[in-house]
TIMI-2910 file (N, C-alpha, C, CB; in pm, 1 decimal, decimal comma, always signed):
<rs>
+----------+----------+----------+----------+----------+----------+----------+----------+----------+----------+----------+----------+------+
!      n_x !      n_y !      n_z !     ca_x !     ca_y !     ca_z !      c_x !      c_y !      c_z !     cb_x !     cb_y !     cb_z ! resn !
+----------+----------+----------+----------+----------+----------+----------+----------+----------+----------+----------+----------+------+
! +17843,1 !  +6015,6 !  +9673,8 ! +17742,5 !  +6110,2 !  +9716,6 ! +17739,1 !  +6226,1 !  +9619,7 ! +17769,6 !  +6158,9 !  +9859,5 !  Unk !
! +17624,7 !  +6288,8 !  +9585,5 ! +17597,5 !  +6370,4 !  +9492,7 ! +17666,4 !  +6542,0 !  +9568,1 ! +17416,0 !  +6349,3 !  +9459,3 !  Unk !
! +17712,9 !  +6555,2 !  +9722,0 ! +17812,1 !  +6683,5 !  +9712,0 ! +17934,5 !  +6672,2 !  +9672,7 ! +17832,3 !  +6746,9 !  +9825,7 !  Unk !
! +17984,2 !  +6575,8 !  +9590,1 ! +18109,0 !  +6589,0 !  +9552,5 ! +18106,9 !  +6666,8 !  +9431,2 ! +18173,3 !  +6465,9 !  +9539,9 !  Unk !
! +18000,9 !  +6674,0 !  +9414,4 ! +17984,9 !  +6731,5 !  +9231,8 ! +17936,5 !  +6868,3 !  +9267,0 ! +17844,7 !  +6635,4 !  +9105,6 !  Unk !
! +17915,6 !  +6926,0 !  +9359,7 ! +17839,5 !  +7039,0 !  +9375,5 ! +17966,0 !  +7164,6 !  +9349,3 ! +17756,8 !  +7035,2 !  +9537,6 !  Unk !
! +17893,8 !  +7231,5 !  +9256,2 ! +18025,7 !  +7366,5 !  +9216,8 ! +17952,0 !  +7474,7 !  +9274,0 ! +18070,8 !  +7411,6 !  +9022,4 !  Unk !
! +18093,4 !  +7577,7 !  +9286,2 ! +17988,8 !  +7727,3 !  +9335,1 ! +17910,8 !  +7757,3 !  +9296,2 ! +18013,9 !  +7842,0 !  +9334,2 !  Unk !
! +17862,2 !  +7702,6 !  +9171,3 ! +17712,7 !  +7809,5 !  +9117,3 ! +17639,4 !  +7732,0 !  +9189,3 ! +17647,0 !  +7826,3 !  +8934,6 !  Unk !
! +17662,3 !  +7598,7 !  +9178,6 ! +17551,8 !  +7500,5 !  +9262,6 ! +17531,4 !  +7575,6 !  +9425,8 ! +17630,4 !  +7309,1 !  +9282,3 !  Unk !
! +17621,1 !  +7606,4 !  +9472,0 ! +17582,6 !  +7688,1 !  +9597,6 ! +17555,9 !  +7784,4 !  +9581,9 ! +17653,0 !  +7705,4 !  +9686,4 !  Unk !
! +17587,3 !  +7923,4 !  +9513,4 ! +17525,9 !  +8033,7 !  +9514,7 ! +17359,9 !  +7956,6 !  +9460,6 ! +17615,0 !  +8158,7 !  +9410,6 !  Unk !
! +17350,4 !  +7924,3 !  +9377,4 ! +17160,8 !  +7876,0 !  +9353,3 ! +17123,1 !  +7850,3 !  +9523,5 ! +17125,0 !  +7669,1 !  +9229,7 !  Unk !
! +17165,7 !  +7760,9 !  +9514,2 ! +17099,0 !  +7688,1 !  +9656,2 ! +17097,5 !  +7785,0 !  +9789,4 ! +17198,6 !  +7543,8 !  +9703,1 !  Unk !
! +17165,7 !  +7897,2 !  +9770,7 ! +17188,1 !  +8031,0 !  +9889,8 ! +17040,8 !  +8108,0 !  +9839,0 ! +17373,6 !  +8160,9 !  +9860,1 !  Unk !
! +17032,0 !  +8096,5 !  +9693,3 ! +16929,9 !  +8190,5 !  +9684,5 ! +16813,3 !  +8139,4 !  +9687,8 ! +16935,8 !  +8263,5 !  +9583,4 !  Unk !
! +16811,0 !  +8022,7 !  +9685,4 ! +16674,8 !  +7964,4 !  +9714,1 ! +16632,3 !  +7992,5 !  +9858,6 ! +16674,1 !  +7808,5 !  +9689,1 !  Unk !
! +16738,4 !  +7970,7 !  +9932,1 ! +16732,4 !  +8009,8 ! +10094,7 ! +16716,0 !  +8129,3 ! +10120,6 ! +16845,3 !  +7982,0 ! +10173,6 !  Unk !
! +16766,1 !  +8227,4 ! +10039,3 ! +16776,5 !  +8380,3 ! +10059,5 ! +16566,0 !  +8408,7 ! +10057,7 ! +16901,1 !  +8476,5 !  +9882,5 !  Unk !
! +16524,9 !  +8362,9 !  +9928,0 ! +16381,9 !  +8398,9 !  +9878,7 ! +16320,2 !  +8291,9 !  +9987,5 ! +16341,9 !  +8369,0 !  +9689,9 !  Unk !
! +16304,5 !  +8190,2 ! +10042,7 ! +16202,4 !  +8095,3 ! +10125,4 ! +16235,3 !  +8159,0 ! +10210,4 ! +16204,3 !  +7940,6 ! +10146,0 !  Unk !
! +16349,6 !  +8242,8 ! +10289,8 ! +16411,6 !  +8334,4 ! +10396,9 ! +16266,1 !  +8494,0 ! +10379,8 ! +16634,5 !  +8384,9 ! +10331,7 !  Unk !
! +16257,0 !  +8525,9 ! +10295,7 ! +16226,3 !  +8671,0 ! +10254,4 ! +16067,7 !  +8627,8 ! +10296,2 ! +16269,6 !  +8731,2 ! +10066,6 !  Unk !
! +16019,6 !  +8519,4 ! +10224,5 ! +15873,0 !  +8496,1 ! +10214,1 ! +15823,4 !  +8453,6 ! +10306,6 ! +15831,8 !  +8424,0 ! +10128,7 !  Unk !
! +15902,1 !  +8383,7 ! +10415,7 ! +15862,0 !  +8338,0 ! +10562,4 ! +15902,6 !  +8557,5 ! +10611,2 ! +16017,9 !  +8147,2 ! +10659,7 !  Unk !
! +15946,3 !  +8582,7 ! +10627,6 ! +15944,5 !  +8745,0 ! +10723,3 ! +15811,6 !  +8768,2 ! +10660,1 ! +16087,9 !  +8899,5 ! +10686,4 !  Unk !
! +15764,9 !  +8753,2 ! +10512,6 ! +15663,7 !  +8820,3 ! +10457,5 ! +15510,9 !  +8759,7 ! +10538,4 ! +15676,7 !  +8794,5 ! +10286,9 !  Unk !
! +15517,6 !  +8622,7 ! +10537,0 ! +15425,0 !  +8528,3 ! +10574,5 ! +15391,2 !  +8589,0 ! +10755,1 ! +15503,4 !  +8351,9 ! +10549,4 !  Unk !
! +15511,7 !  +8606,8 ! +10792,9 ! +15531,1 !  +8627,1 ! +10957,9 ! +15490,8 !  +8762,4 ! +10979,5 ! +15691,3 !  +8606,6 ! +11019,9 !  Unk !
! +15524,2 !  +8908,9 ! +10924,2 ! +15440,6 !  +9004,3 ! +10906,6 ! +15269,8 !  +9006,9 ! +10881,4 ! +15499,1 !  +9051,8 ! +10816,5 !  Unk !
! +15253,1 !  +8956,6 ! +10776,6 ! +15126,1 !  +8942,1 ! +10750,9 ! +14999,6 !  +8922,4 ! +10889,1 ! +15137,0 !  +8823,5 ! +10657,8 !  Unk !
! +15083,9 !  +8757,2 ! +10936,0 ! +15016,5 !  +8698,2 ! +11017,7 ! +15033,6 !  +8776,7 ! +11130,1 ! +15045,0 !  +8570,0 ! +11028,2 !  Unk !
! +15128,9 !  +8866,9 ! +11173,6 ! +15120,6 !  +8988,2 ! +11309,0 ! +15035,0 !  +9119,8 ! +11240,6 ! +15314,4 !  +9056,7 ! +11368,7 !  Unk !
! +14993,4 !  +9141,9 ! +11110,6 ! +14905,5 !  +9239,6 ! +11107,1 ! +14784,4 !  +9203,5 ! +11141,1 ! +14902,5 !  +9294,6 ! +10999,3 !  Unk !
! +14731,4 !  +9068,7 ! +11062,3 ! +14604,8 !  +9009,1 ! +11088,7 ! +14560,5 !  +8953,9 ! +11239,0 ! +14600,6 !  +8901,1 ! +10997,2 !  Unk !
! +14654,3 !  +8978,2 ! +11350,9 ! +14634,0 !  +8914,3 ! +11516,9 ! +14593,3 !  +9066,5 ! +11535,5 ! +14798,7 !  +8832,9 ! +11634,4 !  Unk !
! +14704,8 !  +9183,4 ! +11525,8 ! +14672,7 !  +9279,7 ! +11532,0 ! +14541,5 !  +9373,9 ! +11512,7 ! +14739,7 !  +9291,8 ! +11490,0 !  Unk !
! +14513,7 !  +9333,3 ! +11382,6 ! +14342,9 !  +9390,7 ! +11316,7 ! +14285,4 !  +9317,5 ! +11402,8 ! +14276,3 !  +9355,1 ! +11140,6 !  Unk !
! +14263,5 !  +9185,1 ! +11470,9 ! +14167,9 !  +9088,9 ! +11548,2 ! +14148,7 !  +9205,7 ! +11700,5 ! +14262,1 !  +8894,8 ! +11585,5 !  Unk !
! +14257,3 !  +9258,4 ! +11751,3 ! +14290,4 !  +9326,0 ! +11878,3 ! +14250,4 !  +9478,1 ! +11885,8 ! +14440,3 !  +9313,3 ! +11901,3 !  Unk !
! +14161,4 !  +9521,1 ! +11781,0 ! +14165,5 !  +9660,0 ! +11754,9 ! +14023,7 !  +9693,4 ! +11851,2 ! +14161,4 !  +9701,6 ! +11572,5 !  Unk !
! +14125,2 !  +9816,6 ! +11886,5 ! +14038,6 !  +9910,5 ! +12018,6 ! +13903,2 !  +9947,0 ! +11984,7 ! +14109,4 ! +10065,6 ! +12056,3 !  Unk !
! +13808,1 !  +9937,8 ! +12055,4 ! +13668,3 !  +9963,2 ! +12003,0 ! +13608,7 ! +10076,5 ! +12039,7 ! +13581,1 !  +9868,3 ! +12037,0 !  Unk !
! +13733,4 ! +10163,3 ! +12086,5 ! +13725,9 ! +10301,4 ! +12149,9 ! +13797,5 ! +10385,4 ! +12022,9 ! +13816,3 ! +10313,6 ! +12315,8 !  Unk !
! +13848,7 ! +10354,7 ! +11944,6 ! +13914,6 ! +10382,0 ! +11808,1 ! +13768,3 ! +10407,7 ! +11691,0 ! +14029,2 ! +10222,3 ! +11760,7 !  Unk !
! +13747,4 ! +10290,8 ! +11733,7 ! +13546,2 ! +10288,4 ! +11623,8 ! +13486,1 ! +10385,2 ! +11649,3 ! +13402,8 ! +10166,3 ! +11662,1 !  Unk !
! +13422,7 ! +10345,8 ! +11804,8 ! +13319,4 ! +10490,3 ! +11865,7 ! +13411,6 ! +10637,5 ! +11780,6 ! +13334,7 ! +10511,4 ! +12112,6 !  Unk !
! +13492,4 ! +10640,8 ! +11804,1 ! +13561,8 ! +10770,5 ! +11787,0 ! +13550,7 ! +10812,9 ! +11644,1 ! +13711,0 ! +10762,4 ! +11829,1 !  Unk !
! +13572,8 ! +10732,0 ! +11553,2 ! +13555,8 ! +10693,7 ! +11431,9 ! +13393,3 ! +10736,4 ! +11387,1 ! +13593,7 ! +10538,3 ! +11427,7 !  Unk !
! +13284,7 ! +10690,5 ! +11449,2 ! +13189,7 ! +10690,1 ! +11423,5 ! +13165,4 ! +10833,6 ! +11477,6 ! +13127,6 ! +10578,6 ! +11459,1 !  Unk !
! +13193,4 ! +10925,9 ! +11599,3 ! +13143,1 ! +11024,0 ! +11655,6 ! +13201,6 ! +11153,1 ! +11524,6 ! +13200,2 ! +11029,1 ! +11829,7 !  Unk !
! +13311,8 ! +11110,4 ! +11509,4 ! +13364,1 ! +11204,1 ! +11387,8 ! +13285,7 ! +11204,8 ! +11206,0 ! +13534,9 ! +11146,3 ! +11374,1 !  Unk !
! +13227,0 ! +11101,9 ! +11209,3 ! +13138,2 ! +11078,6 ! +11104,7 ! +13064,6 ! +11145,2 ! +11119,6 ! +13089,0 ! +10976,8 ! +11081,7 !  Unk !
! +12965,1 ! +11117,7 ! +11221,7 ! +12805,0 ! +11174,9 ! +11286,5 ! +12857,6 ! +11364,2 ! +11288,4 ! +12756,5 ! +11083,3 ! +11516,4 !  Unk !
! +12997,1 ! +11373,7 ! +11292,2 ! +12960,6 ! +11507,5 ! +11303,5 ! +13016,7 ! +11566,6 ! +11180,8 ! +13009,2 ! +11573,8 ! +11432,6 !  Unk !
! +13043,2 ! +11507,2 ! +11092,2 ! +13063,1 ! +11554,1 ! +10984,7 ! +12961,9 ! +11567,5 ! +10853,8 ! +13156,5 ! +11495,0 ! +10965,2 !  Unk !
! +12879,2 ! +11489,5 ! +10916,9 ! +12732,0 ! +11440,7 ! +10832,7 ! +12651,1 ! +11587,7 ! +10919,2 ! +12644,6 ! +11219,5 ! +10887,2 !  Unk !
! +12614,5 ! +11609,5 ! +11015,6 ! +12538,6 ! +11698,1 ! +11096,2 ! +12635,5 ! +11798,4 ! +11005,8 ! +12536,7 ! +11688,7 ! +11285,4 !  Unk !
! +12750,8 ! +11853,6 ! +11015,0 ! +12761,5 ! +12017,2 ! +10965,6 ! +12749,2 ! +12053,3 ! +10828,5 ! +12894,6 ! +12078,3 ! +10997,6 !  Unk !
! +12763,6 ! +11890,5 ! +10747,9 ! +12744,1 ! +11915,1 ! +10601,3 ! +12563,0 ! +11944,1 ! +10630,2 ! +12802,1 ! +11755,3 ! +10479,6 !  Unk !
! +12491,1 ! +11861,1 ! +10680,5 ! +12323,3 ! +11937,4 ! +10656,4 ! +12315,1 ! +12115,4 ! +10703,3 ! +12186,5 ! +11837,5 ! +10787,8 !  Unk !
! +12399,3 ! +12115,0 ! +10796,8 ! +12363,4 ! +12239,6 ! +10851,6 ! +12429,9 ! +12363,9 ! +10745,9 ! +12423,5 ! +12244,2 ! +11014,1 !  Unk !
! +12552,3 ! +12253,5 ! +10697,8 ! +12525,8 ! +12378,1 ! +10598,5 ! +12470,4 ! +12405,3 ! +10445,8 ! +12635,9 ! +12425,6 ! +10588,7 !  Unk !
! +12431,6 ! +12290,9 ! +10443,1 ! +12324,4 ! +12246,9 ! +10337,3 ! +12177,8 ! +12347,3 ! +10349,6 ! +12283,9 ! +12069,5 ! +10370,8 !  Unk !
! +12128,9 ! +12325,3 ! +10472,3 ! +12044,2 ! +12428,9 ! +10534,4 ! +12009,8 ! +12590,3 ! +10516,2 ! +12084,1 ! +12421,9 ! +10638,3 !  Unk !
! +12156,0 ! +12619,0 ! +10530,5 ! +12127,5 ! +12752,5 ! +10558,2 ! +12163,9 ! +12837,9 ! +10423,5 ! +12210,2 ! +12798,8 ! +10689,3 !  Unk !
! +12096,6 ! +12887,8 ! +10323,4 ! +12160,4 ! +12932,1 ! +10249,8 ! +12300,2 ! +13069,9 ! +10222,2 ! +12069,0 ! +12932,5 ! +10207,7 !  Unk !
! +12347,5 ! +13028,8 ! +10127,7 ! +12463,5 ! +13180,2 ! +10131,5 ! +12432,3 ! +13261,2 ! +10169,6 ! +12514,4 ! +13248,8 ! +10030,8 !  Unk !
! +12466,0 ! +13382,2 ! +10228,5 ! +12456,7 ! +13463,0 ! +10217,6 ! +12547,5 ! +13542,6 ! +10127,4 ! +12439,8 ! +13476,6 ! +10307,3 !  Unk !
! +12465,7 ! +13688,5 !  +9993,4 ! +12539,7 ! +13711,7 !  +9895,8 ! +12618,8 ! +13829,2 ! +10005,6 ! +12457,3 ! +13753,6 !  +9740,9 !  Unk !
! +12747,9 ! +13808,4 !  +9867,1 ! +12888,4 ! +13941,4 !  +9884,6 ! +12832,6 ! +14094,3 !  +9955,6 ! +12959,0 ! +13998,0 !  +9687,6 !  Unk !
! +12906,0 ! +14148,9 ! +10065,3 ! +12805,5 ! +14277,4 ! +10105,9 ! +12828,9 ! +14389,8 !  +9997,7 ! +12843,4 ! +14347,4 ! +10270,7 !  Unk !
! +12912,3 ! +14349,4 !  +9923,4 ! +12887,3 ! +14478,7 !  +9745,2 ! +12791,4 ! +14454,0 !  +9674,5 ! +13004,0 ! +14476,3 !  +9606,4 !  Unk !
! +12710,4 ! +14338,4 !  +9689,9 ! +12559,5 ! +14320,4 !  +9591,6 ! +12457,8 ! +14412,5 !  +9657,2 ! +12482,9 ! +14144,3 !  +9592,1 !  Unk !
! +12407,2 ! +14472,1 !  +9587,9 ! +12289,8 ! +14462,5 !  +9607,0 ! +12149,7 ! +14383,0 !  +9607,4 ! +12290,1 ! +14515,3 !  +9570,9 !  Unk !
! +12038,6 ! +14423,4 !  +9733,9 ! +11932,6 ! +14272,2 !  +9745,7 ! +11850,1 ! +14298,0 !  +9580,3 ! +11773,1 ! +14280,2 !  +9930,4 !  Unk !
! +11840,3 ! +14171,7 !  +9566,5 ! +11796,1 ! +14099,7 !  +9408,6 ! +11626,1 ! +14253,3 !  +9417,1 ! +11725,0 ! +13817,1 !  +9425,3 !  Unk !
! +11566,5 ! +14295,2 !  +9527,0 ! +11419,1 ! +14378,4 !  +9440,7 ! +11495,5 ! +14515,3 !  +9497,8 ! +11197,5 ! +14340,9 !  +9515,6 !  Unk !
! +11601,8 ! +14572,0 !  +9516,1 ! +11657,0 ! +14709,9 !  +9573,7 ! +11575,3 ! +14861,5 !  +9493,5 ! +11847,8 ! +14707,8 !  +9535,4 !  Unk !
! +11500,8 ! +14814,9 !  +9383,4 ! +11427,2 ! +14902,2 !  +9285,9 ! +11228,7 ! +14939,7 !  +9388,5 ! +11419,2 ! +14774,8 !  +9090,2 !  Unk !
! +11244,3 ! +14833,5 !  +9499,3 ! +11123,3 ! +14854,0 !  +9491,6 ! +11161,9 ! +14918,0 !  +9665,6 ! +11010,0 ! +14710,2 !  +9442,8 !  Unk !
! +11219,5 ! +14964,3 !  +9677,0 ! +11252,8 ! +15016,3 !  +9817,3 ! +11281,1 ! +15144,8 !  +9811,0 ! +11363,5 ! +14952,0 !  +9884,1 !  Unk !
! +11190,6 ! +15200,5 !  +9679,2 ! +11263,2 ! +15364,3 !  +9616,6 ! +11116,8 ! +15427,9 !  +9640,5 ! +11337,5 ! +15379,5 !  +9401,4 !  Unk !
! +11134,6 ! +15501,3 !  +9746,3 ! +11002,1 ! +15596,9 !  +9767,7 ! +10994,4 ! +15781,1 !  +9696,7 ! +10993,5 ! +15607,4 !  +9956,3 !  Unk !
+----------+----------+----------+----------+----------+----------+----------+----------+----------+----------+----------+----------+------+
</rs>
């Protein structure tokens, strides 16, 4: 039989082959519990998602809208024609 010939390196190899097909099945098995997970996602998470959009879009126009008002040390841009 071919384990009579088997030396320690022959087993440390063969541990690490087990060690890495060991690592890549947890990897494989993670994966596949993120992707059940993403399938299960709350649709009260979205709405919420979406209500925080809608209002982030509404205050950027509003303040798109309204222009600056300048520094109260300026003076208004015609202050020459308010001289009686």
């Amino acid at each position: 039989m071919a384990w009579d010939h088997t030396t320690a390196s022959d087993g440390f190899a063969i541990a690490m082959l087990a060690v890495i097909a060991a690592s890549f099945g947890v990897l494989l098995l993670l994966f596949l519990a993120m992707r059940r997970q993403a399938r299960r996602r709350d649709r009260q998470v979205d709405d919420l998602l979406q209500e925080l959009e809608q209002s982030e879009k509404e205050a950027e126009a509003a303040k798109r809208e309204t222009p600056p008002s300048p520094p109260p040390w300026e003076k208004p841009p015609d202050w020459w024609k308010d001289r009686k």
